[in-house]
C-alpha positions in Angstrom: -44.1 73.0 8.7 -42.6 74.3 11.8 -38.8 73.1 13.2 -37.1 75.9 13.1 -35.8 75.6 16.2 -34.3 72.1 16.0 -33.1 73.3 12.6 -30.7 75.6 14.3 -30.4 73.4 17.2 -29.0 70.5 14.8 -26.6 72.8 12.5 -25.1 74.1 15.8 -24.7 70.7 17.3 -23.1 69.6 13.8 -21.2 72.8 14.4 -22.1 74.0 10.8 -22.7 77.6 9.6 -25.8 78.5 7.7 -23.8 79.1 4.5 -22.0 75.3 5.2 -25.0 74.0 5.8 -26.5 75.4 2.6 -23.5 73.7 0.5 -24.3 70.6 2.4 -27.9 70.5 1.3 -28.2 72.4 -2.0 -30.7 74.9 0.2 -29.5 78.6 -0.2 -28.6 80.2 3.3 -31.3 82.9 3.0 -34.1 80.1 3.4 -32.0 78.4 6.1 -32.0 82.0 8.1 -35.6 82.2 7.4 -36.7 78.8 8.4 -34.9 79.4 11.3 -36.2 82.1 12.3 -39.6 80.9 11.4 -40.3 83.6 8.4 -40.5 80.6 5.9 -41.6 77.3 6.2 -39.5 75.4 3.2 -40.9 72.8 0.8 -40.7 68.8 1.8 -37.5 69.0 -0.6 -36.3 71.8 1.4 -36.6 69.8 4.8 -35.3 66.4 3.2 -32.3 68.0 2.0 -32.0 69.7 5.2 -32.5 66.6 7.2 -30.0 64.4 5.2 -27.6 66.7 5.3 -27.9 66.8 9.5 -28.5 63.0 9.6 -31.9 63.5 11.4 -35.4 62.3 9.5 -37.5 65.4 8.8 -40.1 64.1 11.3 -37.9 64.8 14.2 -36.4 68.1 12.5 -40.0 69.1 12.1 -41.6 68.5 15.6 -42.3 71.3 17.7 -40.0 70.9 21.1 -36.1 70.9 20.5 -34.4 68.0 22.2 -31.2 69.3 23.5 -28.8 66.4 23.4 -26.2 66.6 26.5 -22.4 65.5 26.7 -23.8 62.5 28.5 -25.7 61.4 25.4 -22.5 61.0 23.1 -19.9 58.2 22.9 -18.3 58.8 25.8 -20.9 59.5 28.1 -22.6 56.4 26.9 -20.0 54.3 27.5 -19.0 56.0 31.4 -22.5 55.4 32.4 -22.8 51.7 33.5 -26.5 52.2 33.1 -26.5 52.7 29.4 -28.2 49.9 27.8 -25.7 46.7 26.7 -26.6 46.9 23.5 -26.1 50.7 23.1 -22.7 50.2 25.2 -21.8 47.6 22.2 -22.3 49.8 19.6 -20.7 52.9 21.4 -18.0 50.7 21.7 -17.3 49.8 18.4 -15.0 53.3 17.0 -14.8 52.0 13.3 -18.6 51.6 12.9 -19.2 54.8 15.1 -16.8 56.8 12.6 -18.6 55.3 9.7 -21.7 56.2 10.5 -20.8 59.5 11.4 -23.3 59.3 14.5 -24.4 62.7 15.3 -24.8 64.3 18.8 -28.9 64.4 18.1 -28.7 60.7 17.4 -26.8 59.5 20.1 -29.4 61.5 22.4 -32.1 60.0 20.5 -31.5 56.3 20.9 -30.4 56.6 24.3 -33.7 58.0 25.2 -35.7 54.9 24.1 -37.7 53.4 26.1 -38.1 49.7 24.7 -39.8 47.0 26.8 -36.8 45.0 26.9 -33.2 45.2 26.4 -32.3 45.4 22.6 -29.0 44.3 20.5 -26.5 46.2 18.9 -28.0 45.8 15.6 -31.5 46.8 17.0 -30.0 49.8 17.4 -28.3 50.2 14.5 -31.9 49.4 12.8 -34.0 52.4 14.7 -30.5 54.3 13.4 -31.1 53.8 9.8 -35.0 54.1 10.3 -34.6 57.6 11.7 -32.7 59.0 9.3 -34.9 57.4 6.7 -37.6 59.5 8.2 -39.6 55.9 9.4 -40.5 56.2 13.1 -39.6 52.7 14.9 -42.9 51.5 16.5 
């Protein structure tokens, strides 16, 4: 599997270590440092632990090009832009279910950068949410 480059891109965006990250996940830092650096590849448990523990699915973490998610793609960029889709705006806008989530940089960037054929709901979004961290992509 390759990713080792959105590996580290994600652990820095969640502003982890490799040792915090290893706690996180139950994968020792050495194979983190490895897969990283693209030495190791890691089992499938290796890159679902590591996946969970960044909120991505292991299908993104595991794709060849990083996305580098900007300051424009988090809550507050979201909700300055007028642009941003009203159903993305909506669930921006609501702090308790962003905080409960715990909504990562990567995701934000993620669902604002779909491309639906017409404008979807709150909970739409909240649905290709839960299907990317379950590793399903949203069709």
């Amino acid at each position: 599997m390759k990713g080792g480059r959105r590996l580290k891109d994600a652990r820095l965006r969640e502003g982890l270590t490799q040792d915090e990250l290893g706690q996180r996940s139950g994968v020792s830092q050495r194979l983190i440092s490895a897969m990283e650096r693209g030495y190791r590849t890691g089992s499938l448990s290796s890159w679902q632990a590591l996946a969970q523990a960044l909120n991505v699915s292991v299908t993104w973490l595991t794709e060849d090009e990083p996305v580098s998610a900007g300051e424009s793609d988090g809550v507050e960029g979201i909700l300055a832009d007028e642009s941003s889709p009203p159903g993305l705006r909506d669930l921006a806008s609501d702090a308790g279910m962003v905080e409960a989530l715990g909504i990562s940089a990567i995701e934000w960037h993620a669902l604002r950068s779909l491309d639906p054929p017409g404008l979807l709901s709150r909970e739409a979004y909240l649905a290709v949410l839960f299907a990317m961290r379950s590793g399903l992509r949203p069709v």
